[in-house]
N, C-alpha and C positions, 0 to 999 in steps of 0.2 A: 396654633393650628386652626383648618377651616371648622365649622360646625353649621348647628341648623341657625338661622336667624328668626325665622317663622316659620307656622307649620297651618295646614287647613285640609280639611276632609271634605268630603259630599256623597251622602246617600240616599237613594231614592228612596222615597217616602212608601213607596208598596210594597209589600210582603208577601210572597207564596209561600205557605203549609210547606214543609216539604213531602211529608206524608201523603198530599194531594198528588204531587206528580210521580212517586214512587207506587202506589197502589193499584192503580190502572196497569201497572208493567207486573204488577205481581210481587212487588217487592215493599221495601220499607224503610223510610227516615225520618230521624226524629227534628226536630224543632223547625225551623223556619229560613228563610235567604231575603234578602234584597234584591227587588229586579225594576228596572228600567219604566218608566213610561213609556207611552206610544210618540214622545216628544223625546227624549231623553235617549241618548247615546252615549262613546266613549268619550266621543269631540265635548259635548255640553256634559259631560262630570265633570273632564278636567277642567272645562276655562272655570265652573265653581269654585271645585276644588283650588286653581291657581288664585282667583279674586279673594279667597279665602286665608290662603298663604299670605300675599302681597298685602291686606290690613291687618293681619296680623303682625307682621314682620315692621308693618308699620314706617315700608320705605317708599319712593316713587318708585311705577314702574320703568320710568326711563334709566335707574339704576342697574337695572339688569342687563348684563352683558350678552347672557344666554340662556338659551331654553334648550332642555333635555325633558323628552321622554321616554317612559317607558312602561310596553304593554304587547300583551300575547294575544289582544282583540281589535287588533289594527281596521278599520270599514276597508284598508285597502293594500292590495300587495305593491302596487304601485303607484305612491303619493304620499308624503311629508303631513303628519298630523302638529309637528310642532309649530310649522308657519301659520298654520290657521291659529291657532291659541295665540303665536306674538302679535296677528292681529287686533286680536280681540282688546287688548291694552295699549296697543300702539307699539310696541315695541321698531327699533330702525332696523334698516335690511340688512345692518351690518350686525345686527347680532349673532350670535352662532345659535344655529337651529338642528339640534340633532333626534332622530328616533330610534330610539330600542327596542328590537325586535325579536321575536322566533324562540322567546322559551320567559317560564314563569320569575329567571332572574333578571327577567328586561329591566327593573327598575332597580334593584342595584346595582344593579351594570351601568345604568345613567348616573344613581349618584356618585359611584367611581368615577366618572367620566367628569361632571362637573368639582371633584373634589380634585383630581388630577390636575384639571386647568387651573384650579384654584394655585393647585403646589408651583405650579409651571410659570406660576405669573403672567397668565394669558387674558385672565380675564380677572375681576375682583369679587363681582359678585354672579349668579345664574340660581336659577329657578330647576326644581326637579319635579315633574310630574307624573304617577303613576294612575291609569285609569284601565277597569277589565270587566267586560260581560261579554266573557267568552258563548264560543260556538257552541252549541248541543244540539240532541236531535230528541225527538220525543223517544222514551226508553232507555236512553243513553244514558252515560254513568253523571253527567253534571246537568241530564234535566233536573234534577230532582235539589241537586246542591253548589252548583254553579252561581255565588253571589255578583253582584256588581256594587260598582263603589270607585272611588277618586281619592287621590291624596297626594299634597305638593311640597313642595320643604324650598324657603329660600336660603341660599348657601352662600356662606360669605366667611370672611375672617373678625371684620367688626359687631357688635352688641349681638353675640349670639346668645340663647339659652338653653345650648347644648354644644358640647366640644367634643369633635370627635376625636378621640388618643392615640386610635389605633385602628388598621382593616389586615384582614388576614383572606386568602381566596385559596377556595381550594376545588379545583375541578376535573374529571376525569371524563371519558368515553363510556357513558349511559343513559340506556334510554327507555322508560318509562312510558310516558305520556309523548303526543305528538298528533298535531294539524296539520294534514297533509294538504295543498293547494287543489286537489280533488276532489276533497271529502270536506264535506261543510259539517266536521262538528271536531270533536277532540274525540282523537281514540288510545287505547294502552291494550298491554297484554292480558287486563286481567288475573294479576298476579301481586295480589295489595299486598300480601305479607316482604314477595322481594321487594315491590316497592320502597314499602316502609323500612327496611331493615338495610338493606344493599344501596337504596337512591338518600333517602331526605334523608334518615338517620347518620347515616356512615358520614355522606359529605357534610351535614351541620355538624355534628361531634369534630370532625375534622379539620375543619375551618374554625371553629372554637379554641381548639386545642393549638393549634397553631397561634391564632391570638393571644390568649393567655400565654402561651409563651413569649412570646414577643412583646409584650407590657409588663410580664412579671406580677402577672396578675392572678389570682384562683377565686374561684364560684361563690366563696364567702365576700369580697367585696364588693359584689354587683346587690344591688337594690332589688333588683328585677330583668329578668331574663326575657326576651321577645324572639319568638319564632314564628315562620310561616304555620297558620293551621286551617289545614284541609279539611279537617275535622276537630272537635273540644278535645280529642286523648293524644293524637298525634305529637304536638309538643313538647308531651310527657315521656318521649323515649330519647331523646337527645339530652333532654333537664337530666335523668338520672343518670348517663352514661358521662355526664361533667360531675356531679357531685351535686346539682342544683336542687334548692328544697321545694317542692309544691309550693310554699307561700312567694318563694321568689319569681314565680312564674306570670306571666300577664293573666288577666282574665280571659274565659275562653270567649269567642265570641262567633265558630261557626255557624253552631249554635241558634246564630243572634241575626248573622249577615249572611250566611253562609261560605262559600272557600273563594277569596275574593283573590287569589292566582297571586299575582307578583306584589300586589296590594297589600298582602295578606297580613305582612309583618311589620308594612310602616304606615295603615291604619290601627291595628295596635299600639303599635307605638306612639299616635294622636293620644291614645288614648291612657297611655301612661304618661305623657308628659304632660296630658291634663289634671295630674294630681301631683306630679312629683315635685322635691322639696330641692332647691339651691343646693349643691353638695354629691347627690346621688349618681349613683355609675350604675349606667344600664347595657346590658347585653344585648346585641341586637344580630341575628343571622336571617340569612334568606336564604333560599333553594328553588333548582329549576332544573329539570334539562342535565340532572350531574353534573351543579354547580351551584356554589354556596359562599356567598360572600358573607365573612362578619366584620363588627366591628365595636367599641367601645364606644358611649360616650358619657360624657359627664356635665351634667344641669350647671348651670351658672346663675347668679342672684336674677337676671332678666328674668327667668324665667315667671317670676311670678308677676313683676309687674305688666309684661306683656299680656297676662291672660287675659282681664278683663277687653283684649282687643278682639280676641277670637269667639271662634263657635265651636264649644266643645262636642265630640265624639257621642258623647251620652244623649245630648237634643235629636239628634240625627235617630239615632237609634230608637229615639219615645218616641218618634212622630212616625205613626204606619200607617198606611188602609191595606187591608186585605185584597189580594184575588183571587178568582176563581180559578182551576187549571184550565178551564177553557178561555178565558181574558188572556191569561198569560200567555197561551199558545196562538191565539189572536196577536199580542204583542208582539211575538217573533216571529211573526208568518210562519209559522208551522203549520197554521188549516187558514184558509183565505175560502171568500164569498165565491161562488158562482158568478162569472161575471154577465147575467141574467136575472 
């Protein structure tokens, strides 16, 4: 079966407090996010993050048959972000150029879509791209913890170091969170506990369970479990409703990046496959929009001698400079000069 062939991350080097832009509203967060340069968008994460995949993966780009992405911070309601990236490598016009849009499981929705072609014999190999620095507004619920960040996966059937076993989807009519084409930011009901308990929980336990069904698999043979996290405890409600132990869990990293949207659970997963050993089966679900893709995979020997071609997760993360919340809100035009 297909799996990842290569994988690469990218995050901006600048860090806001979060504390910084929740105090001014009256309110309060603890650690820190990831946020954009004044150079730095969705467009210029991904093509990193993809140059980053494609040395790793350690293949030509004229290998790649297709480009998929996927993200909920599109610069445009009307315009193709994948054609600009197949530029950027050269990719032919005949490649297949797809984008995922309109909810936080855009990016597993893409690797379904390239792992599909894969089964389909349409295509041999494709590139999957996920990139997010979603909308907010000053006071709003993701000024404060809305991270950005990039992360790509080359997908193929040959020299992977990771195989996927298994995907299990499970999705229903709910709605949480939502970017309305009117409102330039993300808005929700303000209702975190249904959220949490009715949206991300319900459907990841339930797309888990179905998977484990359908491999014949239970919570004791995964290495390590990866969930979307929106925040460091979130995680933790889905892990115990499988049986899954604390130590099986990825490391938190809101925290660290802050809630990096559709990103959220295959930059984790960068970052477990930066340590993980030939052999291991990992747990991996997303959620969005009530919907929740899982799936299996299991490390193969590449796995390690590819490393030394990458840039792991943990460099990205050491290398910060701080700003202030008024740079940052400079950053995203949210207060602009007197043009005087």
């Amino acid at each position: 079966m297909a799996g990842i062939i290569g994988y690469g991350v990218y995050i901006p080097r600048y860090r806001l407090e979060q504390k910084e832009a929740a105090i001014p509203w009256g309110s309060w967060a603890p650690g820190e996010k990831a946020v954009c340069g004044a150079d730095e968008d969705v467009v210029t994460m991904a093509a990193e993050a993809m140059d980053n995949a494609i040395g790793h993966a350690g293949i030509d780009p004229e290998q790649l048959e297709a480009i998929y992405i996927g993200t909920a911070s599109s610069p445009y309601v009307e315009q193709h972000i994948a054609p600009i990236l197949a530029e950027t490598v050269g990719l032919r016009p005949e490649t297949t150029m797809i984008d995922y849009s309109g909810s936080l499981n855009s990016l597993a929705n893409a690797l379904l879509g390239c792992l599909d072609a894969i089964a389909a014999k349409r295509i041999k190999c494709g590139i999957v791209i996920g990139a997010e620095n979603r909308a907010t507004a000053p006071g709003a619920e993701g000024d404060a913890t809305f991270g950005a960040g990039a992360v790509a996966m080359v997908i193929g059937s040959g020299g992977t170091i990771a195989e996927v076993e298994g995907v299990h989807t499970y999705s229903t009519l709910f709605i949480d969170r939502w970017h309305s084409v009117k409102d330039g930011w993300v808005s929700n009901f303000n209702d975190y506990r249904f959220d949490r308990e009715y949206g991300y929980q319900h459907h990841v336990v339930e797309a888990c369970k179905g998977l484990l069904e359908k491999t014949g698999r239970g919570a004791k043979d995964f290495a390590c479990a990866v969930f979307p996290q929106p925040d460091d405890r979130t995680a933790g409600l889905p892990a115990k409703s499988l049986g899954l132990q604390k130590e099986q869990l990825a490391p938190p990293m809101a925290s660290t990046l802050g809630d990096l949207g559709s990103c959220s659970a295959f930059v984790s997963l960068a970052g477990v496959l930066d340590k993980a050993r030939p052999g291991e089966r990992v747990l991996v679900a997303s959620y969005g929009s009530g919907s929740s893709n899982a799936m299996s995979l299991l490390t193969r020997t590449q796995i390690r001698t590819k490393r030394k071609r990458g840039i792991p997760l943990e460099r990205y993360v050491g290398r910060k400079q701080y700003l202030t919340y008024t740079s940052y809100m400079r950053t995203r035009e949210h207060v602009k000069r007197a043009p005087y």
